[in-house]
Residue, then its C-alpha position, 0 to 999 in steps of 0.5 A: x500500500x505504500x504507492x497510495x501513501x506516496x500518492x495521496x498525502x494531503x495536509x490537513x488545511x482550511x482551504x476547502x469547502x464544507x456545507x453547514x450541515x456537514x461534519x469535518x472531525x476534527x483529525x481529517x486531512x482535506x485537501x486544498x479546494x475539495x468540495x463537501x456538500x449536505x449532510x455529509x461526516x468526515x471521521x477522525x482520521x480520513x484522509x481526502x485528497x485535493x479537488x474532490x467532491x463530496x456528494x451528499x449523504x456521504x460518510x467517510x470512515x476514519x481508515x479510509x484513504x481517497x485521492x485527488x481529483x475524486x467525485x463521489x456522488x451522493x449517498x455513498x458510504x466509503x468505509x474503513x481500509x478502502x483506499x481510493x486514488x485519484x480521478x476515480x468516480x463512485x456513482x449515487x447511491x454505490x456501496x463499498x463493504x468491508x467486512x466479509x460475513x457481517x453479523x450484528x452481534x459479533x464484532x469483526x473490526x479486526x477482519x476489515x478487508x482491504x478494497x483498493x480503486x486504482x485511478x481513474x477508475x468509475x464506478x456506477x449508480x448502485x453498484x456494489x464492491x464485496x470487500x477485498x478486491x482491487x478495481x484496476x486503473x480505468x475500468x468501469x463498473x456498470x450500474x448496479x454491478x455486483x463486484x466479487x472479485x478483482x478487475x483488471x485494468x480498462x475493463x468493462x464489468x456488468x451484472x450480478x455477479x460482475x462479468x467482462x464483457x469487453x475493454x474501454x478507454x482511458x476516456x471511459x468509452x467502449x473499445x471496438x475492434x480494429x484489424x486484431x487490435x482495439x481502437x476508441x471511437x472517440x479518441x481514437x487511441x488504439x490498443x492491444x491485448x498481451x496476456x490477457x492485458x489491455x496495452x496502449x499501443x504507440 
C-alpha cells in the first residue's frame, strides 16, 4: 500500500469547502479546494485528497484513504481500509463493504478487508464492491454491478455477479475492434491485448 501513501498525502488545511450541515472531525486531512456538500461526516482520521467532491449523504470512515481529483456522488458510504486514488468516480447511491460475513452481534473490526480503486477508475449508480478486491486503473463498473472479485485494468464489468464483457478507454468509452487490435471511437487511441492485458499501443 505504500504507492497510495506516496500518492495521496494531503495536509490537513482550511482551504476547502464544507456545507453547514456537514461534519469535518476534527483529525481529517482535506485537501486544498475539495468540495463537501449536505449532510455529509468526515471521521477522525480520513484522509481526502485535493479537488474532490463530496456528494451528499456521504460518510467517510476514519481508515479510509481517497485521492485527488475524486467525485463521489451522493449517498455513498466509503468505509474503513478502502483506499481510493485519484480521478476515480463512485456513482449515487454505490456501496463499498468491508467486512466479509457481517453479523450484528459479533464484532469483526479486526477482519476489515482491504478494497483498493486504482485511478481513474468509475464506478456506477448502485453498484456494489464485496470487500477485498482491487478495481484496476480505468475500468468501469456498470450500474448496479455486483463486484466479487478483482478487475483488471480498462475493463468493462456488468451484472450480478460482475462479468467482462469487453475493454474501454482511458476516456471511459467502449473499445471496438480494429484489424486484431482495439481502437476508441472517440479518441481514437488504439490498443492491444498481451496476456490477457489491455496495452496502449504507440
Amino acid at each position: 500500500m505504500s504507492e497510495i501513501k506516496e500518492l495521496i498525502n494531503p495536509k490537513t488545511n482550511d482551504h476547502y469547502f464544507c456545507h453547514e450541515s456537514s461534519y469535518v472531525d476534527e483529525g481529517a486531512e482535506i485537501g486544498e479546494g475539495t468540495k463537501i456538500w449536505h449532510f455529509s461526516h468526515i471521521m477522525k482520521g480520513a484522509k481526502i485528497g485535493k479537488k474532490c467532491s463530496i456528494g451528499q449523504n456521504v460518510n467517510v470512515g476514519s481508515k479510509a484513504i481517497i485521492g485527488s481529483f475524486v467525485k463521489i456522488q451522493n449517498n455513498v458510504s466509503v468505509y474503513d481500509d478502502v483506499y481510493i486514488e485519484d480521478e476515480v468516480f463512485c456513482g449515487p447511491s454505490m456501496v463499498f463493504t468491508n467486512v466479509i460475513n457481517p453479523r450484528a452481534f459479533i464484532e469483526r473490526k479486526n477482519e476489515y478487508r482491504k478494497t483498493i480503486v486504482r485511478r481513474g477508475a468509475s464506478i456506477g449508480a448502485n453498484a456494489t464492491i464485496v470487500c477485498g478486491v482491487e478495481i484496476g486503473e480505468y475500468a468501469l463498473i456498470g450500474s448496479g454491478a455486483v463486484v466479487t472479485k478483482n478487475v483488471p485494468p480498462h475493463a468493462l464489468m456488468v451484472g450480478v455477479p460482475a462479468k467482462q464483457i469487453g475493454w474501454v478507454c482511458k476516456c471511459g468509452v467502449t473499445l471496438k475492434v480494429q484489424e486484431n487490435n482495439l481502437y476508441c471511437p472517440e479518441c481514437q487511441k488504439k490498443y492491444k491485448i498481451n496476456n490477457s492485458k489491455l496495452e496502449l499501443m504507440n
